[in-house]
N, C-alpha and C positions, 0 to 999 in steps of 0.2 A: 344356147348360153347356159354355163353352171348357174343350179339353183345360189342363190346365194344366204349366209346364214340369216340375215335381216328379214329374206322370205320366208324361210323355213321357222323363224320367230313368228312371225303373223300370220300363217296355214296354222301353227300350234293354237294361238293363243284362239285364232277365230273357230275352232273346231271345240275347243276347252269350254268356249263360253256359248256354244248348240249343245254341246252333247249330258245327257244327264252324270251326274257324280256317280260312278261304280265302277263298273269291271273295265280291264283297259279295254281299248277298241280293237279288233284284230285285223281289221282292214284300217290305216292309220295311214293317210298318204304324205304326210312329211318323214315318215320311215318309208324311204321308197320302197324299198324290198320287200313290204308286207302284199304290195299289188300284186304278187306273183306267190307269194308265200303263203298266204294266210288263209284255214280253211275256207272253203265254198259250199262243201257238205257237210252229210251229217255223218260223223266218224264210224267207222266199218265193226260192226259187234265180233268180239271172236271168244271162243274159249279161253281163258284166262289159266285152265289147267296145262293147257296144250304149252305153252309158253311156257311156261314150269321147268315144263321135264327138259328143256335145254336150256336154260337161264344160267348161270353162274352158279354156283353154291357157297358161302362161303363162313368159315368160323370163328373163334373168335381167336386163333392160334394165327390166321391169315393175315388179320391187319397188326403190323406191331406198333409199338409206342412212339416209334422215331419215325413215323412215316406221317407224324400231326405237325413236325419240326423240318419246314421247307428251307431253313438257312441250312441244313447239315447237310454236304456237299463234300464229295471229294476231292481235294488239290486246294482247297482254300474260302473264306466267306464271300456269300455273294453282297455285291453293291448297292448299297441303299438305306432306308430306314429300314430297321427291324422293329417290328410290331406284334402284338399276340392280339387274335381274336377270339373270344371265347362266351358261350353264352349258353342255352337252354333248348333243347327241341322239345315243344309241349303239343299238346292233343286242345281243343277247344276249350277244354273244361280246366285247362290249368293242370294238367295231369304231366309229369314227365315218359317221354317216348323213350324208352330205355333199349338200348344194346341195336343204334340207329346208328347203320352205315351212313357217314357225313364224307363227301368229299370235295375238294375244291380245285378251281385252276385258276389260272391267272397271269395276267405281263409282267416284265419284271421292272424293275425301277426306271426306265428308261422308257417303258407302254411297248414293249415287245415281245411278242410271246415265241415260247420255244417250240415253233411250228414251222414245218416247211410253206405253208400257205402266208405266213407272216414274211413280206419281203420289204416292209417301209423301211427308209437309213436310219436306222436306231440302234444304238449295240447288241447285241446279244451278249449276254452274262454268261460264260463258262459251266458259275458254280451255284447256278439258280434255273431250278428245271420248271418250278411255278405250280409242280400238282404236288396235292398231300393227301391223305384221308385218314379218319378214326372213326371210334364209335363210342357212341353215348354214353354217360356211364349211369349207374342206377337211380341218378338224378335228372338225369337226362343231360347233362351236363359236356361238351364239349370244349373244346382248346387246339388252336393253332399259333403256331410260330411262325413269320412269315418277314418276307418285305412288302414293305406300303407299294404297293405296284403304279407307274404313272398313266398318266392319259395318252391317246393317242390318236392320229387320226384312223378315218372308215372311209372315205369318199362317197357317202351319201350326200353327201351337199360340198360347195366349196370352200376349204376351211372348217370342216368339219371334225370334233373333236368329241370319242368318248371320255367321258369321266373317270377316275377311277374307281374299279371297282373289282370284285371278287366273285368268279362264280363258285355257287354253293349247289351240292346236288344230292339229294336224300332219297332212299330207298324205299320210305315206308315199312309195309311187312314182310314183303318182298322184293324180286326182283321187276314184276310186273307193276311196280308202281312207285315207279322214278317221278321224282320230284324236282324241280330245278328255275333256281332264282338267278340273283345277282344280288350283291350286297354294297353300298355305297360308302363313301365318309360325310361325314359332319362338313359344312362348311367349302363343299366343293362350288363353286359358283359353274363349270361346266350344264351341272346337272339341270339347270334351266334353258338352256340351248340345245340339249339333248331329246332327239324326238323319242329315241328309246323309254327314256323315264318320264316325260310327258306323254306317252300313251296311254297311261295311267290316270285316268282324269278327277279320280278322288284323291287330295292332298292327305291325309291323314294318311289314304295306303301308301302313297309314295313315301310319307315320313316313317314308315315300317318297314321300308327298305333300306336306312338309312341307321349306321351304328353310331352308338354313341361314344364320346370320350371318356373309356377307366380305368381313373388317376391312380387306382390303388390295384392294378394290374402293371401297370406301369414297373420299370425297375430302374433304378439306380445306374446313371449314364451304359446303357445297355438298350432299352427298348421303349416302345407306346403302347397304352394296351387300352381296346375297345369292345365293347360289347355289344354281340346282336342275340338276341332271341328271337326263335323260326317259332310260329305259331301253326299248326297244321289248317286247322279247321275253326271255326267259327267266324263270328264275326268280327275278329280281330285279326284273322288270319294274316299270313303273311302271303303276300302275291308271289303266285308260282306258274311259272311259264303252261301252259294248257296241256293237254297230256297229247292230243292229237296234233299239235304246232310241228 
């Protein structure tokens, strides 16, 4: 018999109320797929030069400015709300990370991604590809143009529905130290049925995955504008998917 969401509700809450407030769990069994996924060792040491010398390279002639703006599309705009997300990449200390490869992907207004792996009946958008990328600027400062992308289902449970949300993916100082979250909205009620973001067993870091509404980003019947700030390190950090996951 499919798990049902009412179970997968009470495996969440009974593991939330055992397990201490911190880091998420990486074995997490209302996310099935972490039984099979989630480390078991301890991660493999390697030369971090080695990797280097084939890694990507890139400057800053590479990323252009229209590539932060995911509604620009050839043959016409794509469907949905348009939104701007924009916010801060900082260091622990409140320090901005300057000239940080930022890049995103995402479903589009209907919770489908432009993926051959993606085959649920939801539309596919023509003129919405869902990735974009930029880089910081000497405030650490980033900005994207986008549509509010929808939920969708996963078949982890029956009835089961992600939230919506945005994935974010930072570089660091390199290429050897990819960074990568997920960004939520405000006021999604999903995100409480969701085991993904209930793995997470400290609220405060789960409310740090979560952007807020800003009104003065916003513009004049055109767009909604919300702000996330990525904290790298410290104790406010912002949760970043494990480097060996």
């Amino acid at each position: 018999m499919t798990t049902s969401q009412h179970e997968i509700s009470d495996e969440i809450a009974k593991i939330q109320a055992d397990s201490p407030k911190g880091a998420p769990l990486l074995d997490f069994p209302p996310y099935r797929s972490t039984t099979l996924r989630h480390p078991t060792k301890e991660p493999l040491h390697v030369d971090p030069e080695g990797a280097e010398l084939v890694a990507p390279v890139f400057g800053h002639s590479d990323v252009a400015a229209v590539e932060a703006d995911l509604t620009l599309q050839r043959g016409g705009d794509p469907i949905g709300e348009r939104i701007r997300v924009h916010g801060r990449v900082l260091d622990g200390d409140g320090r901005p990370v300057r000239r940080q490869l930022v890049e995103i992907w995402q479903a589009n207004a209907a919770g489908r991604y432009s993926h051959q792996g993606d085959q649920h009946p939801a539309p596919l958008d023509p003129h919405f590809t869902g990735v974009g990328r930029c880089l910081t600027d000497d405030d650490g400062r980033y900005s994207f143009t986008s549509i509010k992308p929808g939920p969708y289902p996963w078949r982890n449970h029956h009835n089961a529905w992600r939230p919506a949300h945005i994935h974010f993916s930072l570089f660091g100082t390199d290429f050897t130290q990819r960074l990568i979250t997920q960004m939520y909205f405000p006021g999604d009620q999903l995100l409480a049925l969701d085991p993904i973001a209930q793995s997470i067993s400290d609220p405060a870091a789960l409310a740090r995955l979560i952007a807020a509404y800003d009104h003065s980003q916003s513009e004049h019947e055109w767009l909604l504008g919300y702000r996330w700030d990525i904290v790298l390190t410290g104790s406010h950090a912002t949760y970043l998917e494990p480097s060996d996951d």
